[in-house]
C-alpha positions as CSV (number, residue, x, y, z in Angstrom):
1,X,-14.0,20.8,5.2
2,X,-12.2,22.9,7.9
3,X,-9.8,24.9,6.6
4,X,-6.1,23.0,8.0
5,X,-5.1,26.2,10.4
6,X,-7.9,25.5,12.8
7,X,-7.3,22.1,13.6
8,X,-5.7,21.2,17.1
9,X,-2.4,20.5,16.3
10,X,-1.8,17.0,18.4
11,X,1.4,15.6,19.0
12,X,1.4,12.5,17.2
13,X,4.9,10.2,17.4
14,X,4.2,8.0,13.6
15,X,6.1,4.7,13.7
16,X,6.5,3.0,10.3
17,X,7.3,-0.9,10.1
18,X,8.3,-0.1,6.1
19,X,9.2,3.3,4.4
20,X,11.0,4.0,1.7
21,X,14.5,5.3,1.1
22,X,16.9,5.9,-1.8
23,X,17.3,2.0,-2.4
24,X,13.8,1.4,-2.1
25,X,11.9,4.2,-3.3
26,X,8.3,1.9,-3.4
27,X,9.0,0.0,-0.4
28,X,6.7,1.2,2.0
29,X,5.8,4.3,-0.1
30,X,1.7,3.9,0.7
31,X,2.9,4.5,4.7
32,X,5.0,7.2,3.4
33,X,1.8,9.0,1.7
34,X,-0.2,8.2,4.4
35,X,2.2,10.3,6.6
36,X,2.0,12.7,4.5
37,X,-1.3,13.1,4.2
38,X,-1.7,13.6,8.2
39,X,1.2,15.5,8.4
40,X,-0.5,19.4,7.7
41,X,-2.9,18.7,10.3
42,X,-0.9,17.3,13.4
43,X,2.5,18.0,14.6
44,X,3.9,14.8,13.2
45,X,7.4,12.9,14.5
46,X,7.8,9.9,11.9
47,X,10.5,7.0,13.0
48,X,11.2,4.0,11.0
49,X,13.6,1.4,12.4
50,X,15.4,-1.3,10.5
51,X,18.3,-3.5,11.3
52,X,21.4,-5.5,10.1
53,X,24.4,-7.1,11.0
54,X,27.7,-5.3,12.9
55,X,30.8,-6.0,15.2
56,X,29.7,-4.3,17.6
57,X,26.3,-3.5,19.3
58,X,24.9,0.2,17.9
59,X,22.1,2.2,17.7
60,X,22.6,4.6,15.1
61,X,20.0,7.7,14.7
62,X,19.7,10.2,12.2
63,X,17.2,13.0,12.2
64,X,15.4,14.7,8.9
65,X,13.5,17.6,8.4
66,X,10.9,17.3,5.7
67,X,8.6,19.7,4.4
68,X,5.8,18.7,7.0
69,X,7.2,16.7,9.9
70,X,10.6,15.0,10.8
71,X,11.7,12.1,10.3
72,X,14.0,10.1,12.5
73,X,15.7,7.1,10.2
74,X,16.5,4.3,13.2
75,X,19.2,1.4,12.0
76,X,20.3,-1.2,14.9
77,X,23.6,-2.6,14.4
78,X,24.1,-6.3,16.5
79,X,26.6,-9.4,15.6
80,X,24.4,-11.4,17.4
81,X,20.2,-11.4,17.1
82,X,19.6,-14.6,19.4
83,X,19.3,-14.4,22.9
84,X,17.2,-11.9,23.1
85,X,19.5,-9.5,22.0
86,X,18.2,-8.1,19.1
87,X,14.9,-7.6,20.9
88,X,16.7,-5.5,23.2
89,X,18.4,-3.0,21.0
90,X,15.3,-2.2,19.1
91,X,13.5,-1.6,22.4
92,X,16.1,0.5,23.7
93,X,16.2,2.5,20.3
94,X,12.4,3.2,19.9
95,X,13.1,3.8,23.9
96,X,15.9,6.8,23.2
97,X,13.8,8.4,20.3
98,X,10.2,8.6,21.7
99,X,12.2,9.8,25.2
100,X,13.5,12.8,23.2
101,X,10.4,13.2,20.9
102,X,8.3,13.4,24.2
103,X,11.0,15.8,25.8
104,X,10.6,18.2,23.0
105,X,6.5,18.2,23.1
106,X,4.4,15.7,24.8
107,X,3.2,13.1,22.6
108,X,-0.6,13.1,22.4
109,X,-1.1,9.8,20.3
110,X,1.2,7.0,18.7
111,X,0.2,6.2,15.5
112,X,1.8,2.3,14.2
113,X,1.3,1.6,10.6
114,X,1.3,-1.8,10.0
115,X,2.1,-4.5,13.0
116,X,5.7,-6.4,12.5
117,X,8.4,-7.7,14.5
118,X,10.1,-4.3,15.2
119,X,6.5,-1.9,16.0
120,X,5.0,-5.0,17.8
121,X,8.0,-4.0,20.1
122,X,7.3,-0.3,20.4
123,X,3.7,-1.5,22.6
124,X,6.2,-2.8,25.0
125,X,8.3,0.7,25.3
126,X,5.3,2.9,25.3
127,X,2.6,2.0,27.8
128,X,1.0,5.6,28.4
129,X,-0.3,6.7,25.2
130,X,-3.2,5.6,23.3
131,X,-2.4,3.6,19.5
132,X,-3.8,3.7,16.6
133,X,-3.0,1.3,14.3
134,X,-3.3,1.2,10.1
135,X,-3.0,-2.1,8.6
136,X,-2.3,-2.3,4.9
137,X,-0.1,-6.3,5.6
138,X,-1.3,-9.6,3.3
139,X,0.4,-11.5,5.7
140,X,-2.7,-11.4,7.6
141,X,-4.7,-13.0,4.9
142,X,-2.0,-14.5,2.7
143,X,1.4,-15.0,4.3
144,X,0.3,-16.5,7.7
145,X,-1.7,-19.7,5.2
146,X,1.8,-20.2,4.0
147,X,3.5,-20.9,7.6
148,X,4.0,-24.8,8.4
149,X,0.8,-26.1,10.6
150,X,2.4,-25.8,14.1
151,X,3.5,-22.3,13.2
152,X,0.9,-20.9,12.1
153,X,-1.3,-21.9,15.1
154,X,1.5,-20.3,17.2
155,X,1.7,-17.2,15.0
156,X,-2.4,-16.6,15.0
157,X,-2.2,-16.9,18.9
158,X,1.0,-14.5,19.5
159,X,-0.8,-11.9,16.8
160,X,-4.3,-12.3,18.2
161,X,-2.7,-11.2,21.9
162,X,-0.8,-8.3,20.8
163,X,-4.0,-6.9,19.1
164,X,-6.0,-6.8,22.5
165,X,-3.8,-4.4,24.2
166,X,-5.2,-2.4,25.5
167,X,-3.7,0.9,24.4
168,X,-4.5,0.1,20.9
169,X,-7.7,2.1,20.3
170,X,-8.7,2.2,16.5
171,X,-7.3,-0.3,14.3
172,X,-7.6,1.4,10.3
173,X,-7.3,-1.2,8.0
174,X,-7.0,-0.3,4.3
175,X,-10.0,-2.2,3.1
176,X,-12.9,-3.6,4.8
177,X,-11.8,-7.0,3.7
178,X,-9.2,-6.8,5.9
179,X,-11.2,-5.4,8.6
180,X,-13.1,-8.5,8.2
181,X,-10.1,-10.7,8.2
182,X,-8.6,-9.4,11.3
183,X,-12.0,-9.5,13.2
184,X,-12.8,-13.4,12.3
185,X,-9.1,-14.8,11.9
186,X,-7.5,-12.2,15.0
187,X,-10.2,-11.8,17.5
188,X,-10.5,-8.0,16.9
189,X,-13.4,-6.1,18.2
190,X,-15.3,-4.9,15.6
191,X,-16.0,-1.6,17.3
192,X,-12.3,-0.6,17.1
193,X,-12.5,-1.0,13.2
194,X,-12.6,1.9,10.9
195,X,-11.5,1.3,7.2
196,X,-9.3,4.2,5.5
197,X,-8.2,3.5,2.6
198,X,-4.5,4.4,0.8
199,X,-3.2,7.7,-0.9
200,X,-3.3,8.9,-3.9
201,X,-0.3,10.9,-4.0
202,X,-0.2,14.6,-6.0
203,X,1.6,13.5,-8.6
204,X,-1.7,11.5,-10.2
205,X,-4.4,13.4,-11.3
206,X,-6.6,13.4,-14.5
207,X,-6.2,14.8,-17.8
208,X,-8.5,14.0,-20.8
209,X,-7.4,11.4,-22.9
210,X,-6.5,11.7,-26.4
211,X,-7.6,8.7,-29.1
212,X,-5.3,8.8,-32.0
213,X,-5.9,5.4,-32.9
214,X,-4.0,3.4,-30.4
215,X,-5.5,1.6,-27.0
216,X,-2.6,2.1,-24.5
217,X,-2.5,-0.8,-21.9
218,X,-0.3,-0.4,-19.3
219,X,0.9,-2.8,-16.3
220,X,2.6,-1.3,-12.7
221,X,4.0,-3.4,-10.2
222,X,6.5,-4.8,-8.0
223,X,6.3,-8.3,-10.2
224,X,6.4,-11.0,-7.4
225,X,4.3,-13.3,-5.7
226,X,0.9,-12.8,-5.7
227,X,1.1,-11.0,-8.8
228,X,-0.3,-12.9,-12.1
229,X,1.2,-11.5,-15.2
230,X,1.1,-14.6,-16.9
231,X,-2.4,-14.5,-16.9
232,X,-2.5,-11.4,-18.9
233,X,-0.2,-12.5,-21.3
234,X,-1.9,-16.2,-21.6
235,X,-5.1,-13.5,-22.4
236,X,-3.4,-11.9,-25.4
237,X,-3.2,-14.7,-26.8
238,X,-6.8,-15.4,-26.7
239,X,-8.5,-12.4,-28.0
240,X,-9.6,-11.3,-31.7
241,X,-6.1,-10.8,-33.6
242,X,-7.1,-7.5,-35.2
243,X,-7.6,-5.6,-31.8
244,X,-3.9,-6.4,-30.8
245,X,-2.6,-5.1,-33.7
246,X,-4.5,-1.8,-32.3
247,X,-2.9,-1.8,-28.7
248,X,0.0,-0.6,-27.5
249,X,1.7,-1.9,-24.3
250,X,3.6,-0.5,-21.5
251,X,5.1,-2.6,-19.0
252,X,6.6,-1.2,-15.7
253,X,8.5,-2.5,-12.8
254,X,11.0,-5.1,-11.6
255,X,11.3,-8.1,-10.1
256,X,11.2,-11.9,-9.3
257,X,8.8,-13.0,-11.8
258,X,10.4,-10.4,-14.6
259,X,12.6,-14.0,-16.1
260,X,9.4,-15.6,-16.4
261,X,7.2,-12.8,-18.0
262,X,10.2,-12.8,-20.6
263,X,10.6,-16.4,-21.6
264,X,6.6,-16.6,-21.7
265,X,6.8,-13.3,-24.0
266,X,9.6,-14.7,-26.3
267,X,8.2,-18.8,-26.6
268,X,4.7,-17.8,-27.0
269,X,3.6,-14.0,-28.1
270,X,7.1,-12.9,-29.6
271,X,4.5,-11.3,-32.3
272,X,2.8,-8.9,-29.7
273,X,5.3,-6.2,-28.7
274,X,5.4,-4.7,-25.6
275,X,7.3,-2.1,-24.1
276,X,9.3,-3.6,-21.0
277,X,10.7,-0.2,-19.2
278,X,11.8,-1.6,-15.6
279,X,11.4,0.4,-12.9
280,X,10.0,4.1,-13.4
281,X,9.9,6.6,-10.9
282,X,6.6,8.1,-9.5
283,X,6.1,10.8,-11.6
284,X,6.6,8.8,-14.8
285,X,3.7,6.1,-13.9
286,X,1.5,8.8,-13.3
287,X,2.4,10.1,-16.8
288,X,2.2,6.7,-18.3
289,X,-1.4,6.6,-16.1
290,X,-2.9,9.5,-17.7
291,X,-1.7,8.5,-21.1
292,X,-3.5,5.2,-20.8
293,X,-6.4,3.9,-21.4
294,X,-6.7,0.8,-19.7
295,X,-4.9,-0.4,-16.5
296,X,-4.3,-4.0,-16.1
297,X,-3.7,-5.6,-12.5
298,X,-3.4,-9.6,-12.5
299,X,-3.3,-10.7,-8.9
300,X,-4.0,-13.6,-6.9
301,X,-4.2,-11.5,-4.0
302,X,-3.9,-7.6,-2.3
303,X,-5.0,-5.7,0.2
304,X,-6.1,-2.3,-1.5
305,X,-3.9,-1.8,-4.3
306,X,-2.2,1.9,-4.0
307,X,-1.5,1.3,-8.0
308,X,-5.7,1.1,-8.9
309,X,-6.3,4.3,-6.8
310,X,-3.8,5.9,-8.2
311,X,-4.8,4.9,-12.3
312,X,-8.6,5.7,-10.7
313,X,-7.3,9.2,-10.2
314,X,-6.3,9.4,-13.6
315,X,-9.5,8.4,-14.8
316,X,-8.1,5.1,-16.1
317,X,-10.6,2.2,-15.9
318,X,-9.2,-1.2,-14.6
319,X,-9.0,-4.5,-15.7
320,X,-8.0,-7.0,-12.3
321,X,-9.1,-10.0,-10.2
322,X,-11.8,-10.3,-7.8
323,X,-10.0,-10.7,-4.6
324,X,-9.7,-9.2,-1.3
325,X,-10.3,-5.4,-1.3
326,X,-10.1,-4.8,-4.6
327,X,-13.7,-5.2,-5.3
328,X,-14.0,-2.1,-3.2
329,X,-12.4,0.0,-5.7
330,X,-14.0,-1.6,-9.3
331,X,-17.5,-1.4,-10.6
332,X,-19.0,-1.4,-13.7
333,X,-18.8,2.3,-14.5
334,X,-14.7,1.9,-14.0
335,X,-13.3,-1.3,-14.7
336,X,-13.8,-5.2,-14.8
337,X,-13.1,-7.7,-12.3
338,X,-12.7,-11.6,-13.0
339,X,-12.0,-14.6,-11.2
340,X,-8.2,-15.7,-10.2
341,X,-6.4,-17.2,-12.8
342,X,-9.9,-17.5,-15.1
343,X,-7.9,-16.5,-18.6
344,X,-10.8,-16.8,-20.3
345,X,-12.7,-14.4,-18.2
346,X,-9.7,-12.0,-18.5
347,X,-9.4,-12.0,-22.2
348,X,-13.0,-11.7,-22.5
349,X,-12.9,-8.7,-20.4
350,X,-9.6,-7.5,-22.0
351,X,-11.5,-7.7,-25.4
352,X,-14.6,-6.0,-24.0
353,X,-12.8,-3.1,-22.8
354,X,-10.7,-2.3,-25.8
355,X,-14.2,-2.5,-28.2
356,X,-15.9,-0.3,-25.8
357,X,-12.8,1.7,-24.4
358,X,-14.6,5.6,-25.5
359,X,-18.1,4.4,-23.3
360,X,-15.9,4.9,-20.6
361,X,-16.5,8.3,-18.6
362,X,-12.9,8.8,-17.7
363,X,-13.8,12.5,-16.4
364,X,-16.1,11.2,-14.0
365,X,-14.1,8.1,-13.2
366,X,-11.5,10.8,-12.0
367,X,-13.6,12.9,-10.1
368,X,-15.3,10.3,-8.4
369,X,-12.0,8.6,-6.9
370,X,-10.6,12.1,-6.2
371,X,-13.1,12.7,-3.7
372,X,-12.3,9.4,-2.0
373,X,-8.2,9.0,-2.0
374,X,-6.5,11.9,-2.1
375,X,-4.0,12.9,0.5
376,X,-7.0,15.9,1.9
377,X,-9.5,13.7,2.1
378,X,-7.1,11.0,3.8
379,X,-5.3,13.3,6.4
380,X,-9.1,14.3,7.3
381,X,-10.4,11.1,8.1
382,X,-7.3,10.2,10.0
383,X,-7.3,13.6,12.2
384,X,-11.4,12.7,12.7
385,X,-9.8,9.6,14.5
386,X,-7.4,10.8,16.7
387,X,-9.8,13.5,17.7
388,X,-12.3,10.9,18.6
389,X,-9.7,9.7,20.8
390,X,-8.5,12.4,22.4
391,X,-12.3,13.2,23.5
392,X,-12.3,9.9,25.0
């Protein structure tokens, strides 16, 4: 790899749909590292817009310096979002920043990560400059199923439009699944596909793991829809009594489905303790991560789970479902995959993996996912991209 000082430094103006902030430090935080990761190699201008209600019309802007590139934090104020209006101020705010971005140094490429209702606007404002376009949103394979009949037909129409602009040169999908998705379902040429996959960020990275006994599980998410922690806990309940006795569990995270996970622990498992610890920051999943010996990851659905690279990295095998792009991360030398919502399947595999938890090669595991996801290897496919554009 070429050493980061003799890259062109392009102007790139990086427009995030979700990022995070200090009330949401996850929301978003895959775009986040994904900025990140380009950031060294490109002069990068990141802008994330959200909005909410106010008396009066207002298009608030605040710029940050970070370590790598600046950020400019967009909120629209309106007390009305009909009529057009809302449309209006988001326009005329992505307007007022990319006018002084470009001012400063002429913008080279726009880079939108992830399509929504605000950056589907930003196409509209900047007609000049060639997009590219990660895509990381289960609405595309999930969400849009969900929509009432009439909508939805609607919905794949407006979406399948907006992808054939014609400034939009490379779409990067986080998983081939989703490249697939977007080609059958959205009408996307295939040629403008190129799957890159999420970040592992710096704070996970492998250390050898030390047996004293216990089998550490541990569970990491947002817990809502399409999470399936039931289905791990129905699967403690299946397998051999005298291997729980010999694992210890670590739950983390918040969220919708947190009352549920409770009651179910309490009525039917009150015997098996787990450790519930809420939300943790960053740096003490990866911790947790390393200290683990088996990650568990009960979904119905995902894109390209962040959390799996990131347990990967720490040369933690996986236990999850075989759906959408997680079969891209999971084989037989670092994990097991089973069916949604087969139990049995899951507690088979559960049991499987605690009895042969040391034929694991969690070195290699580690290495091999390191080469594939973290934030150098992701910044250089990403700057390969915009340089095949700019040759164009």
């Amino acid at each position: 790899m070429k050493h980061i000082s003799t890259y062109k430094k392009y102007n790139v103006f990086f427009v995030a749909a979700w990022y995070p902030d200090d009330k949401q430090m996850f929301a978003g935080a895959f775009i986040k590292e994904h900025a990140e990761a380009i950031a060294p190699y490109v002069n990068l201008k990141v802008a994330h817009l959200t909005y909410g209600k106010g008396r009066f019309p207002r298009i608030l802007i605040q710029k940050q310096n970070h370590q790598d590139y600046i950020f400019y934090k967009i909120h629209v104020k309106t007390p009305l979002r009909r009529f057009g209006c809302l449309e209006f101020l988001i326009k005329s705010a992505y307007k007022k920043v990319y006018h002084k971005v470009n001012s400063e140094q002429t913008i080279d490429i726009v880079h939108i990560n992830v399509g929504d209702y605000n950056t589907r606007l930003l196409t509209q404002v900047i007609k000049d400059k060639p997009i590219v376009l990660s895509e990381h949103f289960s609405f595309y394979h999930t969400g849009i199923k969900q929509l009432p009949k009439k909508l939805r037909k609607v919905t794949y129409k407006r979406i399948s439009a907006w992808f054939k602009n014609e400034n939009i040169k490379t779409i990067l999908p986080v998983s081939h699944q989703l490249g697939q998705v977007l080609i059958k379902d959205f009408g996307v040429n295939p040629d403008k596909i190129v799957p890159i996959p999420n970040v592992a960020s710096k704070e996970f990275y492998y250390q050898p793991k030390i047996f004293d006994g216990k089998i550490r599980l541990l569970l990491v998410a947002k817990w809502q829809y399409p999470k399936n922690p039931v289905l791990f806990l129905k699967a403690l309940k299946i397998i051999d009594d005298k291997l729980v006795s010999g694992i210890e569990i670590n739950w983390v995270g918040d969220g919708s489905q947190m009352n549920e996970i409770l009651v179910y622990h309490k009525e039917h498992i009150q015997d098996i303790k787990i450790n519930f610890l809420g939300f943790q920051p960053k740096a003490v999943v990866a911790d947790l991560m390393r200290r683990s010996d088996i990650f568990i990851h009960p979904t119905d659905a995902e894109n390209l789970p962040t959390v799996i690279i990131e347990s990967l990295v720490c040369g933690t095998p996986v236990l999850s479902n075989n759906v959408n792009g997680i079969p891209e991360l999971i084989n037989k030398s670092n994990g097991i995959l089973c069916n949604k919502g087969d139990e049995i399947c899951f507690a088979k595999s559960l049991q499987k993996m605690i009895e042969n938890i040391k034929h694991y090669n969690f070195k290699e595991i580690a290495g091999e996912s390191k080469k594939k996801f973290t934030s150098d290897s992701i910044g250089n496919q990403i700057f390969k991209i915009y340089n095949e554009i700019s040759e164009k």
